[in-house]
C-alpha positions in Angstrom: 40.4 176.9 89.1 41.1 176.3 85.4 43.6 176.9 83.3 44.2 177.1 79.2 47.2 175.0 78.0 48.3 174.6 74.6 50.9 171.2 73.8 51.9 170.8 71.0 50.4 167.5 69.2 52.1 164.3 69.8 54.8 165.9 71.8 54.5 164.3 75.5 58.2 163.2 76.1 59.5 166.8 76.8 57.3 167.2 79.6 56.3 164.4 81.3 54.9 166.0 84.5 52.6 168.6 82.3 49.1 167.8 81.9 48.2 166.4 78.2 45.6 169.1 77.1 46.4 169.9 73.9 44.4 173.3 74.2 41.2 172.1 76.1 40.4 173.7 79.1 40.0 171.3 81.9 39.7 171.4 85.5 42.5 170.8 87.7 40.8 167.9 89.6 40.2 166.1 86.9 44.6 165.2 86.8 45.6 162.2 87.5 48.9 161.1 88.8 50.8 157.9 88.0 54.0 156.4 89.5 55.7 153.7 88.1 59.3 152.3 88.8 60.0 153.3 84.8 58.9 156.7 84.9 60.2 158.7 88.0 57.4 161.2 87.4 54.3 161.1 84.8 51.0 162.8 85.1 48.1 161.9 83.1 44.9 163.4 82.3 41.5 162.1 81.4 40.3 163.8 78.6 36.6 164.7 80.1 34.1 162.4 78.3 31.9 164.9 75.4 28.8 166.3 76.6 26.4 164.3 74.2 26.7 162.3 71.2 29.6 160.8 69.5 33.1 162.0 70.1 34.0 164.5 67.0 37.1 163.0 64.5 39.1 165.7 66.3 38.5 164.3 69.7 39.1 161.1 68.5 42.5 161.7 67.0 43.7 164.1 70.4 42.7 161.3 72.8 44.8 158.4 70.7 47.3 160.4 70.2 47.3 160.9 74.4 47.1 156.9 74.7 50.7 156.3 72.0 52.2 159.2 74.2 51.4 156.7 77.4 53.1 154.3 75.6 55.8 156.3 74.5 56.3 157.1 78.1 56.9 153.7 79.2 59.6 152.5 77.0 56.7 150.6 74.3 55.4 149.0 77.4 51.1 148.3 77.8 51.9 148.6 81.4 48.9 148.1 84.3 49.0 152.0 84.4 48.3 152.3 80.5 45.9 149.5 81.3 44.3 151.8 83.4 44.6 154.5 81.4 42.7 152.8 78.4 40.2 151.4 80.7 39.9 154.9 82.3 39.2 156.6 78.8 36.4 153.5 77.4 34.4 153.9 80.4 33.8 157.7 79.4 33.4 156.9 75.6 29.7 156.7 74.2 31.2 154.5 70.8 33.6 152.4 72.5 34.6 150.6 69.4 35.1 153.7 67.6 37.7 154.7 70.5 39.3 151.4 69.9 39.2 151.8 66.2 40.8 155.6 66.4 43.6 154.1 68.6 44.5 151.2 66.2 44.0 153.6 62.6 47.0 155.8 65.0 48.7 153.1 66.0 49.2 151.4 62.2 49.5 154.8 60.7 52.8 156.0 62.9 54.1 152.5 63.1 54.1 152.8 59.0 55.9 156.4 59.3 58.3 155.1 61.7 58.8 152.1 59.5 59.5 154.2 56.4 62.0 156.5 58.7 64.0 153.3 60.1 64.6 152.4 55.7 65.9 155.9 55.7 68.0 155.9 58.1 69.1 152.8 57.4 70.3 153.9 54.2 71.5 156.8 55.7 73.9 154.9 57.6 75.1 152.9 55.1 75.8 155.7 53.1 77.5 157.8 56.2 80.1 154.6 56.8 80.4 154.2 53.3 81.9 158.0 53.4 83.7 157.3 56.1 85.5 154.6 54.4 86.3 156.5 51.8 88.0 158.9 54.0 90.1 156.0 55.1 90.7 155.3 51.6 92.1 158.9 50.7 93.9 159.2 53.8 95.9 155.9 53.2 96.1 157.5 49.6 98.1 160.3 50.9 100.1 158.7 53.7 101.4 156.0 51.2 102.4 159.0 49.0 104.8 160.7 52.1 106.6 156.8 52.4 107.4 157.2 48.3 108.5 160.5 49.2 111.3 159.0 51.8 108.6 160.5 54.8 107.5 158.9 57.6 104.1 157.1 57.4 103.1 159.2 60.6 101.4 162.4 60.5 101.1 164.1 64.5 99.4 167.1 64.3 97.9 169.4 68.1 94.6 167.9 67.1 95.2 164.5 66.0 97.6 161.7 65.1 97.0 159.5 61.9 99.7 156.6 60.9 99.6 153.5 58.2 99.8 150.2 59.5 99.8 146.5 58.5 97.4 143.7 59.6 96.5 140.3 57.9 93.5 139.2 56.7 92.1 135.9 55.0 91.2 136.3 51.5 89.7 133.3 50.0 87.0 132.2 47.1 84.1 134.4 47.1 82.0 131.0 46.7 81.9 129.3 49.7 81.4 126.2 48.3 85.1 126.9 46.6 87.1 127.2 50.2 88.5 123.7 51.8 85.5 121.5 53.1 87.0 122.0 56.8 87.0 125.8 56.6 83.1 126.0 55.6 80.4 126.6 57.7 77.0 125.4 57.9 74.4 127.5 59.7 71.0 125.6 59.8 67.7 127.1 61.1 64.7 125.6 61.2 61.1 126.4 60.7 57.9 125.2 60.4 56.0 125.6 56.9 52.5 126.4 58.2 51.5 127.5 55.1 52.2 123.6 53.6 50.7 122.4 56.9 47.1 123.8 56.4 47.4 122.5 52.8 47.9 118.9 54.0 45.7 119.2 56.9 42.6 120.6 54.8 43.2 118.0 52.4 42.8 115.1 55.2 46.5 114.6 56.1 46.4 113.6 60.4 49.7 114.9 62.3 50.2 113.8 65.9 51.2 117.0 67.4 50.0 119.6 64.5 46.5 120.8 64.4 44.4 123.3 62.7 42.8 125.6 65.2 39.7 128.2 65.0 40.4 131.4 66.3 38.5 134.7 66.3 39.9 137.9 64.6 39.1 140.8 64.6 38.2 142.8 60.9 37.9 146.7 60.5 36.0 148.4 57.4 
């Protein structure tokens, strides 16, 4: 028995428990269920592995796209079951590099869109307290206004109550350097300068405990 599901792409939060087909028709024996103590209930699918040749740029982007909804699933988490998962999905790959490579071009593309949405929000933030600030602004504005006015600086409405009130504060220099050596603070942190470090090292400088060390990465083209 078979059946012909459509998801829409990239969407596999909304329905954990539905298989991930994104419009291929696969064979219901071919599901996989996971448990794990994070996710009360996920279910999985392996994409079945192309017929002949080289998986298709369309395959390629539908089954990375199932491996960041994994991940998605279990809170950012390469968990043994996404381990299995990944391993699961290689073994039926003909060009396991180029699976790997698809993965990694959708991994570094969303984490750039999600980069450039956290700056907007961000922003967005700032701007929505700033408003809301301003609102306190006005509102003090208006309340100061009813005590010139002989009122009461209290306003109790069926929906809310709004009222001035003092506090104290400590206004000083805006220099830090200007306030009374006992009422500054110094926050150090420390770091080491690796980039100085390979300089002195390559140019024959011996550390007891720093080294430079050889290790293999990893280049895409």
């Amino acid at each position: 028995m078979s059946e012909h599901i459509k998801q829409p792409p990239f969407d596999t939060r909304n329905q954990p428990d539905a298989p991930l087909l994104y419009g291929k028709t696969v064979d219901e024996s071919q599901v996989t269920i996971h448990r794990s103590p994070k996710a009360a209930s996920l279910a999985t699918i392996a994409v079945p592995p192309q017929a002949s040749g080289r998986a298709t740029t369309n395959e390629l982007i539908i089954r990375s796209s199932h491996v960041l909804g994994l991940i998605d699933l279990y809170d950012g988490e390469i968990t043994p079951e996404v381990q299995v998962a990944i391993d699961q999905w290689l073994a039926e790959s003909d060009d396991k590099l180029g699976a790997l490579r698809a993965v990694r071009l959708r991994a570094n593309t969303e984490a750039a869109m999600l980069k450039e949405e956290t700056d907007r929000l961000s922003r967005r933030r700032k701007a929505v307290e700033k408003l809301a600030d301003h609102m306190d602004e006005r509102a003090m504005e208006l309340l100061k206004a009813r005590v010139q006015l002989g009122e009461a600086p209290r306003v109790k409405t069926s929906t809310y109550t709004v009222w001035l009130q003092d506090s104290q504060r400590v206004v000083g220099p805006e220099k830090p350097e200007e306030w009374p050596f006992h009422l500054q603070r110094s926050v150090t942190t420390i770091s080491p300068d690796k980039v100085k470090a390979k300089e002195l090292i390559e140019a024959g400088t011996h550390f007891e405990n720093v080294r430079l060390e050889t290790v293999p990465h990893v280049h895409w083209r």
